[in-house]
LODRENDO-525478 format. One line per 2 residues: their letters; for each residue x, y, z of N, C-alpha, C, O. Coordinates in steps of 0.2 Angstrom, whole numbers. Layout:
a) X/Y/Z/X/Y/Z/X/Y/Z/X/Y/Z; ...
This chain:
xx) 503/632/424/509/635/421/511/641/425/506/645/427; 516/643/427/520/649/430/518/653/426/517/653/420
xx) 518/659/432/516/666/429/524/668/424/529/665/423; 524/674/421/528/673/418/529/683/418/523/686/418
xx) 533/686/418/534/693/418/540/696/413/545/692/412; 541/702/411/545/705/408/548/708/414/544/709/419
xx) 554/708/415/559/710/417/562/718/418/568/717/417; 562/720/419/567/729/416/575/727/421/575/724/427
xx) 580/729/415/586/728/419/591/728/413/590/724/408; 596/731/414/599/732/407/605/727/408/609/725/413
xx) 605/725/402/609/718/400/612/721/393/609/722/387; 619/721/393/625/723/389/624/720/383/623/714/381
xx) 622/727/379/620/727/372/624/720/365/622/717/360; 630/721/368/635/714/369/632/707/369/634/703/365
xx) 627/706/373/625/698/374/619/698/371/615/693/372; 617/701/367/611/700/363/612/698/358/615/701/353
xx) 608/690/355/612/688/346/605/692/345/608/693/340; 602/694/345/596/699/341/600/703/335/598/704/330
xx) 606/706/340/609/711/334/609/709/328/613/712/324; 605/704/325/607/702/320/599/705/315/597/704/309
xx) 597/709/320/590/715/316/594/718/313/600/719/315; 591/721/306/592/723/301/592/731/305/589/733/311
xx) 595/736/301/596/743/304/589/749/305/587/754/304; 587/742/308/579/747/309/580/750/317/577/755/318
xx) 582/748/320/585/749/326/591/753/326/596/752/322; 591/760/330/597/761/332/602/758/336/601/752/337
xx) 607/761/340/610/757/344/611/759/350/615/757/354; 607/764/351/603/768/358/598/763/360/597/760/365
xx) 593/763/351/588/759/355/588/752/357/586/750/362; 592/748/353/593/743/357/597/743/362/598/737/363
xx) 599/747/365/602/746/371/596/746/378/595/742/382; 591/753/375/587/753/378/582/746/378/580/743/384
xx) 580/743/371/576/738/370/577/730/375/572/726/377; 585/728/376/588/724/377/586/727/388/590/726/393
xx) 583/729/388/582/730/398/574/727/399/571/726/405; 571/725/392/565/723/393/564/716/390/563/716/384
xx) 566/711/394/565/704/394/559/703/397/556/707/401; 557/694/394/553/692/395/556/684/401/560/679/399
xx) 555/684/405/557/678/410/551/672/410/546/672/412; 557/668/405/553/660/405/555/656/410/554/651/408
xx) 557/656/416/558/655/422/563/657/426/566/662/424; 566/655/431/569/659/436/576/658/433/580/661/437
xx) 578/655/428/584/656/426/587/656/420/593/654/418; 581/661/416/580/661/407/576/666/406/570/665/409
xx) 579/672/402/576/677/401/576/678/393/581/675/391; 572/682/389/573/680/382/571/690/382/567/692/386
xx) 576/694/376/575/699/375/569/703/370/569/701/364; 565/708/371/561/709/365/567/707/357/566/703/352
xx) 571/711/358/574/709/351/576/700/348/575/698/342; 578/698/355/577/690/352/572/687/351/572/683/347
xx) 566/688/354/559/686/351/557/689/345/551/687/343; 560/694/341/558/696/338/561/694/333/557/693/329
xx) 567/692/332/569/688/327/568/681/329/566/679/324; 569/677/333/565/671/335/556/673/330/555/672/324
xx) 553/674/333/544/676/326/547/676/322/546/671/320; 552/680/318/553/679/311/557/675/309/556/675/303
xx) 562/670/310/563/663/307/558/659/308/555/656/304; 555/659/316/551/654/314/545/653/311/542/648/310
xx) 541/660/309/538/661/304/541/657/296/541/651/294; 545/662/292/550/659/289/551/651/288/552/648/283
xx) 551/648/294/553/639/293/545/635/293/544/629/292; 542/639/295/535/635/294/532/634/288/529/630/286
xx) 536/644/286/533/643/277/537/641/273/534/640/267; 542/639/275/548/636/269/545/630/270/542/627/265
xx) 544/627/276/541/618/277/536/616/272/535/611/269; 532/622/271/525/621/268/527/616/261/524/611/261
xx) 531/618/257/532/617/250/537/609/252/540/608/247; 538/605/257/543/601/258/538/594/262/533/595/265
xx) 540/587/259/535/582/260/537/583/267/542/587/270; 531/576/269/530/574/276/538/573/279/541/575/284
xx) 538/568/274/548/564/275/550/567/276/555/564/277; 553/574/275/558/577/274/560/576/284/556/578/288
xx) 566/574/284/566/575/289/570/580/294/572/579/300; 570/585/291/571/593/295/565/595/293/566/601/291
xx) 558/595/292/553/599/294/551/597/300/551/592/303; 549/603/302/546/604/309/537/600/309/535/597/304
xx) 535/601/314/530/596/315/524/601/322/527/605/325; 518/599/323/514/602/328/515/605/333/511/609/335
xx) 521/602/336/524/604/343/527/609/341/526/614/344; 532/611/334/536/617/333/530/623/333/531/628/336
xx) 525/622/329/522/626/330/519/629/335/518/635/335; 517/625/339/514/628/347/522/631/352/523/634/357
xx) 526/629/348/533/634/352/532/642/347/534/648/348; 531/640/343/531/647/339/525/652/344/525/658/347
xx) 521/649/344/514/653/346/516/654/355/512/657/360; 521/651/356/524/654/363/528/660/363/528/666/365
xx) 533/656/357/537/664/357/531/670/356/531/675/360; 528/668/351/523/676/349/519/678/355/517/684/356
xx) 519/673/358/515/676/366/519/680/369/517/685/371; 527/676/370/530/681/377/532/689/374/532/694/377
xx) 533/688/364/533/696/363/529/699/360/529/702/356; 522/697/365/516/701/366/516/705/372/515/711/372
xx) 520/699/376/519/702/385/523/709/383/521/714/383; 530/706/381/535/711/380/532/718/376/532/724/378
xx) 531/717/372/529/724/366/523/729/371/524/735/371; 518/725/376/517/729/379/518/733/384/514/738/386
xx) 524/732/386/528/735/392/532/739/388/537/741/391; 533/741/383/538/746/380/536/751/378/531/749/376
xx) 538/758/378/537/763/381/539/767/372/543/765/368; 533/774/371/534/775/365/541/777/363/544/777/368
xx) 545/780/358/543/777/349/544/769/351/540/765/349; 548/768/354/549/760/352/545/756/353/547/750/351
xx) 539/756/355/533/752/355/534/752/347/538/749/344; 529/756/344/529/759/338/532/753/332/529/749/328
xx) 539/755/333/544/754/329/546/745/331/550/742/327; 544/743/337/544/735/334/537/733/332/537/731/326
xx) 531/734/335/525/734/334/525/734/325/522/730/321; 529/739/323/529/738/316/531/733/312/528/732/306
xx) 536/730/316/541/723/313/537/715/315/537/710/312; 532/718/323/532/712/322/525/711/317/525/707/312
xx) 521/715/317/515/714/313/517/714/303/513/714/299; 523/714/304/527/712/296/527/704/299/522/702/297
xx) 530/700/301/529/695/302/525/691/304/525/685/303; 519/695/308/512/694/309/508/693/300/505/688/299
xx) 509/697/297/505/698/289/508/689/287/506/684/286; 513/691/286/518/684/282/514/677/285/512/672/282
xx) 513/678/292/511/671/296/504/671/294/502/666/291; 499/677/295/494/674/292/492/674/284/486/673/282
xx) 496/675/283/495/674/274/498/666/273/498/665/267; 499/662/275/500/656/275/497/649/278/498/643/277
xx) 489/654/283/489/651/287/483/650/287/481/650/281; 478/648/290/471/648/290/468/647/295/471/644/300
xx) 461/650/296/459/648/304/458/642/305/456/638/300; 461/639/313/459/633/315/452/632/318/452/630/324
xx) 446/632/313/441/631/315/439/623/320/434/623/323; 443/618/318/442/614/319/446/610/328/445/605/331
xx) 449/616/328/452/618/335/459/610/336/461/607/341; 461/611/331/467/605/328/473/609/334/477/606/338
xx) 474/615/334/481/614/339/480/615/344/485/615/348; 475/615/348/472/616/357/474/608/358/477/606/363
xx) 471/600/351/473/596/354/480/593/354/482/588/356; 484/598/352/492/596/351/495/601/357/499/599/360
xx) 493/605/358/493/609/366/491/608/372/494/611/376; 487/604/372/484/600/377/479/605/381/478/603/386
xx) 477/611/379/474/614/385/470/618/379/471/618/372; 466/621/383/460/627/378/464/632/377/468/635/380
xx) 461/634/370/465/640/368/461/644/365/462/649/361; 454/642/369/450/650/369/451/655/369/448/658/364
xx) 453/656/373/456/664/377/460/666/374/461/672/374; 466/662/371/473/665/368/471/668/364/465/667/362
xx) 477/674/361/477/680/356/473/676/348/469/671/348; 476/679/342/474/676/336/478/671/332/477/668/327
xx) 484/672/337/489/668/331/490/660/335/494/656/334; 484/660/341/483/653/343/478/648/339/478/642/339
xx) 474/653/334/467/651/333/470/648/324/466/645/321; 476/649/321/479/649/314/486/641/315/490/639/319
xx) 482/639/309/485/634/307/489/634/300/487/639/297; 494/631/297/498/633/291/491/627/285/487/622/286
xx) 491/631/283/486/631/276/489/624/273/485/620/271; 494/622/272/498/614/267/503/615/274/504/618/279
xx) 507/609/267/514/606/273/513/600/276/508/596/274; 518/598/281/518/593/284/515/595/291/511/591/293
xx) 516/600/295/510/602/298/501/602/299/496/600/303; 503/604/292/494/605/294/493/597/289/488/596/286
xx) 497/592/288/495/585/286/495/583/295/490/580/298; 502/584/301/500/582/303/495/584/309/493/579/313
xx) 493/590/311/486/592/314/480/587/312/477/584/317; 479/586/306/475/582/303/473/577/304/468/573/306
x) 479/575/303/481/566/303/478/563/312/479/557/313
């Protein structure tokens, strides 16, 4: 896999669908916030604010999934999950290049979405998403190690 880097470079507070964060943010800081992207490769960049509401829908639609049969067919499925535990990866990288209060002040929001995800979720003892990942996930952070407790997911990790 490519390496992968946060970026600094300011990008017109304009093109950001993030704005759609609630007034926890100024509109200083997201200006500022919006110079520290994460580069998924040489011609896609994702900003701290859009991963940050990226983690919280798709927290959100993992948990809405839970209560919805296998058939339903707009539930996400194993692959959705291992994209989520990506996004929460690149706004790891991100969070840690931002510079105080605003480290702070996401660090806040995303471990609000962090609590939600692991209140749903349970350790993957059984190391069920490393084989839908294809690689070891040893080493990764904690929210590589957590599976959705029901749902169609954790029927199909299982299955």
């Amino acid at each position: 896999m490519a390496k992968h880097r946060v970026l600094s470079g300011a990008v017109s507070v304009n093109e950001e669908p993030a704005l759609q964060v609630d007034d926890t943010f100024s509109e200083a800081e997201r200006v500022e916030l919006s110079a520290f992207r994460y580069a998924v490769d040489d011609e896609k960049s994702l900003g701290v604010l859009d991963l940050l509401v990226a983690w919280a829908l798709h927290v959100r639609k993992i948990g809405a999934d839970r209560a919805k049969p296998a058939s339903d067919r707009d539930v996400w499925g194993a692959h959705d999950l291992v994209a989520a535990m990506f996004l929460r990866s690149f706004l790891a990288v991100c969070l840690e290049e931002l510079p105080q209060p605003l480290h702070g002040k996401v660090a806040e929001q995303v471990a609000r979405h962090d609590e939600r995800f692991k209140s749903m979720t349970r350790p993957d003892d059984e190391r069920l998403l490393e084989q839908v990942a294809g690689e070891d996930l040893s080493a990764k952070p904690w929210w590589w190690h957590r599976v959705p407790d029901s749902g169609p997911i954790a029927e199909e990790l299982r299955g």
